[in-house]
Each structure stands twice: as structure tokens, then as C-alpha cells.
C-alpha positions as CSV (number, residue, x, y, z in Angstrom):
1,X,29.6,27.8,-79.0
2,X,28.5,25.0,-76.6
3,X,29.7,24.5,-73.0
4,X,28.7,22.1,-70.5
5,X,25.5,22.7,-68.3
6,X,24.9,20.8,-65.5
7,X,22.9,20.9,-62.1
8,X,24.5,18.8,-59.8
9,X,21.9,18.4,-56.6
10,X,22.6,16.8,-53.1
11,X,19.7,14.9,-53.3
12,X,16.4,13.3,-55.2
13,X,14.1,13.7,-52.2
14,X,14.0,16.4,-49.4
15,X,12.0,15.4,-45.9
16,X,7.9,15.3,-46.5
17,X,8.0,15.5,-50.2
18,X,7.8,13.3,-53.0
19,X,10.8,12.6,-55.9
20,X,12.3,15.5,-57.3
21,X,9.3,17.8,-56.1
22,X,11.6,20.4,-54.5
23,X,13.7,20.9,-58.1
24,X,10.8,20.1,-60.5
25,X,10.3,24.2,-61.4
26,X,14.0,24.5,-62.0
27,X,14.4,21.3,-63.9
28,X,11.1,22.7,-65.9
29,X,13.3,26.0,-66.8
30,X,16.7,23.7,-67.6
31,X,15.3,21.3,-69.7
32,X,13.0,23.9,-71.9
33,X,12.9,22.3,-75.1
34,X,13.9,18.7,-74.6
35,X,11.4,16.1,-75.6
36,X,13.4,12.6,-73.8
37,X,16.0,12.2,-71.3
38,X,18.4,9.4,-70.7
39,X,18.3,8.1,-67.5
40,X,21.8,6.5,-65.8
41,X,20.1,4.0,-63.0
42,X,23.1,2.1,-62.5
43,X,23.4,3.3,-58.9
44,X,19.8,2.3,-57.7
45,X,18.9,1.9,-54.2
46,X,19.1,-1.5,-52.8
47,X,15.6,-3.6,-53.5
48,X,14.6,-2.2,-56.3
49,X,15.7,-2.9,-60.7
50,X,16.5,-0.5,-63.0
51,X,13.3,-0.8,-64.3
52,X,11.6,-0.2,-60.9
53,X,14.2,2.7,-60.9
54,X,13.4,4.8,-64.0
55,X,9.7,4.2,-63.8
56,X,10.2,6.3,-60.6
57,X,11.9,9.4,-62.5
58,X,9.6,8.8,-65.3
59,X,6.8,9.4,-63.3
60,X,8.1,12.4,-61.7
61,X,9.6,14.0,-65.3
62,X,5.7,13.6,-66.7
63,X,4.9,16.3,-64.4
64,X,6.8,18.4,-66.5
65,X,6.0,16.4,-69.8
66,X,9.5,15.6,-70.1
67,X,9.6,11.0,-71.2
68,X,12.4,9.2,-69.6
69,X,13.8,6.1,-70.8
70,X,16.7,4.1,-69.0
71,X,20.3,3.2,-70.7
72,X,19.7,-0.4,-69.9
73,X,17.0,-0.4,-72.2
74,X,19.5,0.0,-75.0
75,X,22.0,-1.9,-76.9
76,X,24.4,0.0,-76.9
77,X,24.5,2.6,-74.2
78,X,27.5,4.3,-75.6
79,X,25.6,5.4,-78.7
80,X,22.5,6.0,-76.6
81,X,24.9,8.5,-74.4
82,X,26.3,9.6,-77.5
83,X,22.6,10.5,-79.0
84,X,21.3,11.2,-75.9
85,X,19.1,14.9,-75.7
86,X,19.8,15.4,-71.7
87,X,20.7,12.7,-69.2
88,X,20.0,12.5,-65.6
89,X,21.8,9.7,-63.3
90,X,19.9,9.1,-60.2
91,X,21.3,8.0,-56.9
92,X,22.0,5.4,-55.1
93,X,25.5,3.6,-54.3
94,X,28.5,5.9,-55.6
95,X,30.8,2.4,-55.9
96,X,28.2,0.3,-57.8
97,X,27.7,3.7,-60.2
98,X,31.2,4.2,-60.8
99,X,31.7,0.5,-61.3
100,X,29.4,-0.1,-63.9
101,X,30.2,3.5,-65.8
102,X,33.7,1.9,-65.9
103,X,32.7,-1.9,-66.9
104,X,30.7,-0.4,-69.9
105,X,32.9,2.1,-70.7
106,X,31.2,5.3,-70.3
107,X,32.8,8.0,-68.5
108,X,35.0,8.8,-71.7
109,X,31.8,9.5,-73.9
110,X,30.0,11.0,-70.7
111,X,32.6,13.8,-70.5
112,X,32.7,14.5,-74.2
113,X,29.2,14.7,-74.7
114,X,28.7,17.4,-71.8
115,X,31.9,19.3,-72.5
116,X,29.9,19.4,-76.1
117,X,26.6,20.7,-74.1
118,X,24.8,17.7,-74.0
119,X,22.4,19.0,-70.7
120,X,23.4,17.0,-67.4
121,X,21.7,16.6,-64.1
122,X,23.2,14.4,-61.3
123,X,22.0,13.6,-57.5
124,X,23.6,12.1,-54.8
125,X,25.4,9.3,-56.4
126,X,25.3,10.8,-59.7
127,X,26.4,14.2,-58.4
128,X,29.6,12.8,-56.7
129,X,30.8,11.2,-60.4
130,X,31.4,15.0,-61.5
131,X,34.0,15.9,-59.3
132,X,37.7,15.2,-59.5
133,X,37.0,11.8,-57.6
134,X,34.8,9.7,-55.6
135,X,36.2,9.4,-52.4
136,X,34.4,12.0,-50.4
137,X,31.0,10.1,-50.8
138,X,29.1,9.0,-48.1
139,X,28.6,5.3,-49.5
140,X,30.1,1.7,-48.4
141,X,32.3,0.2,-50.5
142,X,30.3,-2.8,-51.7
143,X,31.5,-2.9,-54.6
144,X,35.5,-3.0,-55.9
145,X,36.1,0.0,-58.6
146,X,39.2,-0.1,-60.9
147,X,40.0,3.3,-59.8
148,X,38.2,6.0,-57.2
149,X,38.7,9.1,-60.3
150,X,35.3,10.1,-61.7
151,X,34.4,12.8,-64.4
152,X,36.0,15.5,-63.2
153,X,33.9,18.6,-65.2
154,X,33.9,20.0,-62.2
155,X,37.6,21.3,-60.2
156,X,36.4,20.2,-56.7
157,X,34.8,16.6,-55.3
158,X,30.9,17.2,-53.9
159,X,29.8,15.3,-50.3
160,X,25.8,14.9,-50.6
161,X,23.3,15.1,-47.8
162,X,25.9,17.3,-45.7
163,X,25.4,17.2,-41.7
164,X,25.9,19.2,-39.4
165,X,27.3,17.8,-35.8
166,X,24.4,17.8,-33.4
167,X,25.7,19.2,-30.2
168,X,23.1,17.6,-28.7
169,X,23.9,14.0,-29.9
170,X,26.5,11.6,-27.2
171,X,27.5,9.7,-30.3
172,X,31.0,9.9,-30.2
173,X,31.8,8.7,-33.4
174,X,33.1,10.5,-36.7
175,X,31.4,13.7,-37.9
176,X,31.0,14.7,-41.7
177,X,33.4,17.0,-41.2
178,X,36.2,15.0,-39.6
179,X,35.7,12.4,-42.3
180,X,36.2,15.1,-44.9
181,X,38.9,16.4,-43.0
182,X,40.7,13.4,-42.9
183,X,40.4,13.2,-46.9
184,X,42.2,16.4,-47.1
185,X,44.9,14.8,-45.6
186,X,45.6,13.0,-47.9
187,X,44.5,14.9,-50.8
188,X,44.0,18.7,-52.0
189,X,41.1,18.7,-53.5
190,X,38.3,21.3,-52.5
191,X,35.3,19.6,-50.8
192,X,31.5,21.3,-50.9
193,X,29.2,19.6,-48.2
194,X,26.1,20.4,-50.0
195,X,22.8,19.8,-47.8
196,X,19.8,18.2,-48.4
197,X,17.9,20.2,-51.2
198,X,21.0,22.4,-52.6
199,X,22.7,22.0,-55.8
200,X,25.1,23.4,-58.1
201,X,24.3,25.0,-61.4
202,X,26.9,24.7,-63.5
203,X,27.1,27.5,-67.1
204,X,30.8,26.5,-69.0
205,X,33.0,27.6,-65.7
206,X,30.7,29.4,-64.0
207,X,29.2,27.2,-61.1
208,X,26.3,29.2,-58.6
209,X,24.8,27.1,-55.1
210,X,21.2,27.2,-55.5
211,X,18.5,26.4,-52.7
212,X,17.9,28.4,-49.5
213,X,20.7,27.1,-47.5
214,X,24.9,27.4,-47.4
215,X,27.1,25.1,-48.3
216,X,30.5,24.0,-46.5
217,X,33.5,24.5,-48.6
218,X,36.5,22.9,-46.8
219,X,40.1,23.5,-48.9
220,X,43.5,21.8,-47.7
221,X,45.1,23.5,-44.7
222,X,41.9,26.0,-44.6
223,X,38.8,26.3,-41.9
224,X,35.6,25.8,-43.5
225,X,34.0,28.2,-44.4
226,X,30.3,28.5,-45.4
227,X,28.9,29.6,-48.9
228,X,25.7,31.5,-49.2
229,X,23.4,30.8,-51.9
230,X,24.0,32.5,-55.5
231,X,27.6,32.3,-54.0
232,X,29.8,31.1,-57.2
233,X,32.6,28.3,-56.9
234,X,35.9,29.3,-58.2
């Protein structure tokens, strides 16, 4: 029987490392057996192309003899989804991601191929696309979605690169947690603030916080609380 795997991470690069070096020996274990993975780059940071983009996951995937190749290199990147052996979507800007995923028609086929146990593995930008929505990213609008709903395989939304107020700090504008606060307003959906070199791993329904440090969990009506690692999501 397949079910969906995924590790959902907060982030491609933690402080004085390089690309993916903090998750490389877990991404070694999770891809065992998988020769090529498709690479969504849709969301790629400002100044650089999607070629730019997935020659910088390629190089970090060699380390673990894994080749990457990029769905703009295709045709038709609903049947290279669709044949796809693993995919990874790198981050970047949540509203240019979700934009294009919904111009070329591919968070249908996205969800059906991981609900079949195609392996999956998001960060930042393409982390927040497997929650119930996308409005609890940390990204400007530059772009104009048709609609802020993303993937949903997973029953909560995911803020990346969570901070912490600095009590120290005389800004006196909005924390992360006010801002997230203020979405729960409006909306009752759980929220994790997952920090800089977390992430989710994600068995069928059984979702674990990995890394060395807690996560926030803020629910409608609730005081955060924080989640310790192993901790599951339920």
C-alpha cells in the first residue's frame, strides 16, 4: 500500500553552511534508492534563472549521487510530475510558486502523485504549498494568485524561518507571532512556526518535527505552545 512521504523543511540553508548541508544525511536515508529527482524551481530567488536555480540543487544532490533535472526543462511538466521518481521544490517567493503551479496546472497531479507515494521534499516556499493554504508565509505579494489554497497533504499551514521576538530589539513593529496571530483571526487553521533547520517528516498521517530545536504550534483561541523534537503533529 503506498502513502505519501514527505519532509517538509523550514529552510535550504542554515547560518555558516552551504545548500542543503545540514539535511544532506537525512535526505541520503529518504531518497535510498532513487536514481533522478525533479526539481520544482518556479519559486527561485530574485537574480537568478531556473537554470541558475537547479544547477545549485544539482550540485548539492551529487554529494549524495542523487542527478537533478528541473521541470522547465520539459515539455510537458505534467507528465514529467506524473513520471517523476521524487521531486523537491526549492524556495524562494511563495506567490510566484503558487502562481505558476496554478498557470501550468499542477497542484492537481502534485497531490495525486504524492497521495500515491511519489517521495516529496519541500523548503521554505515549497514547504508552505503543503499546508491547507498559503497565507501564513513570510513572502510579499509580488505576484496576483487566483486563489491563496495550496496542496493541503498536510491538516495545518507551515510559517518558515520562525523568529523569536528579540527582547532586546526597540523595533516596534509586528512580531512573527502577532502576524500569525492575526491570521488566526480570521481563520482556524493550526499554524507551526518551524525555525531555521527543522522540518517535518511526514509517514501517510504520521507527521514527527525533526532537528534539535521546538517548534511553535499556535491553534485558534489557544496560547502557543512549543513542540519538542520527535514530537508528532495530530
Amino acid at each position: 500500500m503506498h502513502m505519501k512521504q514527505m519532509i517538509i523543511a523550514s529552510t535550504s540553508v542554515v547560518y555558516g553552511s552551504e545548500y542543503l548541508a545540514y539535511i544532506l544525511p537525512t535526505l541520503k536515508q529518504f531518497f535510498k534508492g532513487i536514481n533522478e529527482i525533479l526539481f520544482i524551481p518556479y519559486a527561485r530567488p530574485s537574480g537568478i534563472s531556473h537554470d541558475e536555480y537547479t544547477q545549485i540543487a544539482s550540485k548539492a544532490f551529487s554529494k549524495i549521487d542523487i542527478k537533478i533535472s528541473g521541470i522547465h526543462e520539459f515539455d510537458n511538466p505534467i507528465v514529467a510530475v506524473q513520471n517523476a521518481e521524487a521531486i523537491f521544490t526549492g524556495g524562494g517567493n511563495t506567490f510566484v510558486l503558487v502562481d505558476s503551479l496554478q498557470k501550468k496546472k499542477l497542484f492537481p497531479v502534485i497531490k495525486e502523485v504524492v497521495q500515491k507515494g511519489t517521495l516529496y521534499f519541500g523548503t521554505s516556499a515549497g514547504s508552505n504549498i503543503m499546508g491547507v493554504d498559503m497565507k501564513t508565509s513570510n513572502d510579499m505579494p509580488i505576484v496576483y494568485p487566483a486563489g491563496f489554497k495550496t496542496l493541503g497533504l498536510i491538516p495545518f499551514n507551515i510559517n518558515p524561518h520562525y523568529l523569536d521576538p528579540d527582547l532586546k530589539s526597540k523595533h516596534q513593529g509586528e512580531t512573527r507571532e502577532t502576524r500569525i496571530e492575526e491570521y488566526l483571526t480570521f481563520n482556524d487553521v493550526p499554524v507551526i512556526g518551524l525555525r531555521e533547520g527543522s522540518w517535518l517528516e511526514v509517514k501517510g498521517d504520521n507527521i514527527v518535527l525533526k532537528g534539535n530545536l521546538t517548534a511553535r504550534l499556535f491553534r485558534k483561541g489557544e496560547k502557543p505552545i512549543e513542540m519538542l523534537p520527535e514530537c508528532r503533529f495530530l
